[in-house]
Structures are given as C-alpha cells and as structure tokens.
C-alpha positions in Angstrom: 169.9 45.0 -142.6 167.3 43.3 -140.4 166.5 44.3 -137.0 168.0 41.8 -134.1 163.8 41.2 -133.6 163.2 39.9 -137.2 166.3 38.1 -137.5 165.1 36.5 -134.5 161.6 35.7 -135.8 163.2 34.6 -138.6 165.4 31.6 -136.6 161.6 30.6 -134.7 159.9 30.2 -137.6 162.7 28.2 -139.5 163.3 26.1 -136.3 159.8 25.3 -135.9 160.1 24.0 -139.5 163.2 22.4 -139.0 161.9 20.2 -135.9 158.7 19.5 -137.8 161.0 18.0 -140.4 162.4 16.0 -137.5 159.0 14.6 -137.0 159.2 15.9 -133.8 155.7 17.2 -132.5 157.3 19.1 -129.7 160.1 19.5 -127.5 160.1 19.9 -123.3 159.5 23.8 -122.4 162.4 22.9 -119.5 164.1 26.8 -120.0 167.3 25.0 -119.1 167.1 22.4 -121.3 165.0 24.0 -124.5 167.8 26.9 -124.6 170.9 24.6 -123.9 170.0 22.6 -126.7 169.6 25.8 -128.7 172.9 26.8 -127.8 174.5 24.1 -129.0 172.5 23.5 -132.1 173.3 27.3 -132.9 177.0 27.3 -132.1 177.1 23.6 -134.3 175.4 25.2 -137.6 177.1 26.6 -140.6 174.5 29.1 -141.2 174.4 30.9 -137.8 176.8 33.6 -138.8 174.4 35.1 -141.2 172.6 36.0 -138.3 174.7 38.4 -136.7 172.3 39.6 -134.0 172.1 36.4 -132.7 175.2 35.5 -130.6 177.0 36.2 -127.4 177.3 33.6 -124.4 173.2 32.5 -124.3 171.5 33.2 -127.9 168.9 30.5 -126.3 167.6 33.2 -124.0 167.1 35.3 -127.4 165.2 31.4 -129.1 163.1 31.3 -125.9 161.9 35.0 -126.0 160.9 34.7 -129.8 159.3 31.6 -129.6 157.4 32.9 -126.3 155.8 35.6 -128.8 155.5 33.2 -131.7 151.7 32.3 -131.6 150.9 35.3 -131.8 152.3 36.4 -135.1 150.2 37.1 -137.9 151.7 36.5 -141.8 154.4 33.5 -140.7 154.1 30.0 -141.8 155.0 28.1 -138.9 155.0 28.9 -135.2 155.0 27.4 -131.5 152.5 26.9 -129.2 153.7 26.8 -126.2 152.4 25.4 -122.1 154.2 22.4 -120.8 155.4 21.4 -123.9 156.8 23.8 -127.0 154.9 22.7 -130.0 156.0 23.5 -133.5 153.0 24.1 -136.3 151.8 24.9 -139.5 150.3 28.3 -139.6 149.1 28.2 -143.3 146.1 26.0 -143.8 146.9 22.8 -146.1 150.3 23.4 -146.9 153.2 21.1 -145.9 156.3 21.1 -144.0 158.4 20.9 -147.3 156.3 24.1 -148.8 156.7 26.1 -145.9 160.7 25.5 -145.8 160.6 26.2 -149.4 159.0 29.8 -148.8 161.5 30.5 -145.9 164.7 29.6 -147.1 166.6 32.6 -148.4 170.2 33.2 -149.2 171.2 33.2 -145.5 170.0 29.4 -145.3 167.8 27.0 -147.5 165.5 24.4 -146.7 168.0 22.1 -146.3 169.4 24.2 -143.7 166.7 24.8 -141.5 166.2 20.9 -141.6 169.8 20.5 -140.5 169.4 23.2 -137.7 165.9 21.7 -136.2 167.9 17.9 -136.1 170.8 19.9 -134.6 168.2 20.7 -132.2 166.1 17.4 -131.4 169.8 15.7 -131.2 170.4 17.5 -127.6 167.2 16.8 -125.9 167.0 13.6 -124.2 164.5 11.0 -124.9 161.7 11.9 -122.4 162.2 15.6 -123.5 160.6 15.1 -127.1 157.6 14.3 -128.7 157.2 12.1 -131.8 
C-alpha cells in the first residue's frame, strides 16, 4: 500500500501529463481557483477511488501541496513549475507527452485516464485562467 505522500505524487505527475495532453501550457496559480478545479475534476473521475488517501472535503489542498514540491523531484517524468502561473513539463529529455503517460499509467488508471482527468481539469478554469 502506498503512502498518502506517493499516492499524492503520483496524481501531480499524472495531472501534469494529463493537462499537457490538453495542450495546456499552464493553468492560473489562483489557490482558489487551481484547487476548486481540482476538486471537481477529482470528485468527476472514475479513477479517483483508487486513490484512497486522497479524499475528504478539499483533496485540492493535498494537489496544491504536491505540486508546490513537484520541481523538485528527482526520477519523475513530468512536473510543475510553479510562480504566477503552474506550468506542467516534461522532466525526461526528448521524450513525449504520449511516452510519458504510457510509463505512468498503472492498474489504478491508464493513459487514457490521466488524459481524461487533466481535461476534467482545464474544463473548470475559465478562459483567462489557462494557457495554450
């Protein structure tokens, strides 16, 4: 059984995927507004329950705490920078989105999964929130 930290680490590095599949270059670091849409991505995806750490009234708190700490993970593919704006990104040289979802995806939730999840995600935000 994972620890609530990795199965954490986990969701960031499979969201970052997921918004990069979006063709979203990053979202608004707004707290309010980056964990809302979190929240309701989360509570809105088939796959959540197989992360059984992750829940009670604000799991966007938990997203916003991981990805603060993402950057500086060693040994994941993808990863957020973050400053005024949360920016998802490829952490192994020369390899693509697809690849990196392909090396994440587990039996808790595939590639297709994370994609679903990261549009989940980039559906909440409004306009002026997100980068193409």
């Amino acid at each position: 059984m994972e620890t609530k930290d990795q199965q954490i680490k986990h969701i960031v590095v499979g969201m970052a995927l997921g918004v990069l599949a979006q063709d979203v270059s990053a979202v608004t670091s707004s707290k309010m507004a980056f964990e809302f849409a979190f929240n309701h991505a989360w509570r809105n995806w088939s796959r959540a329950r197989q992360f059984p750490s992750v829940t009670g009234h604000d799991p966007g708190n938990l997203f916003w705490i991981g990805v603060a700490k993402s950057e500086r993970r060693q040994g994941v593919c993808a990863a957020w920078r973050t400053g005024r704006w949360s920016e998802p990104y490829i952490a192994y040289q020369d390899w693509t989105v697809k690849e990196c979802l392909d090396l994440h995806a587990d039996e808790r939730a595939s590639a297709a999964d994370w994609v679903d999840l990261g549009r989940l995600y980039v559906s909440e935000f409004k306009p002026e929130e997100v980068r193409q």
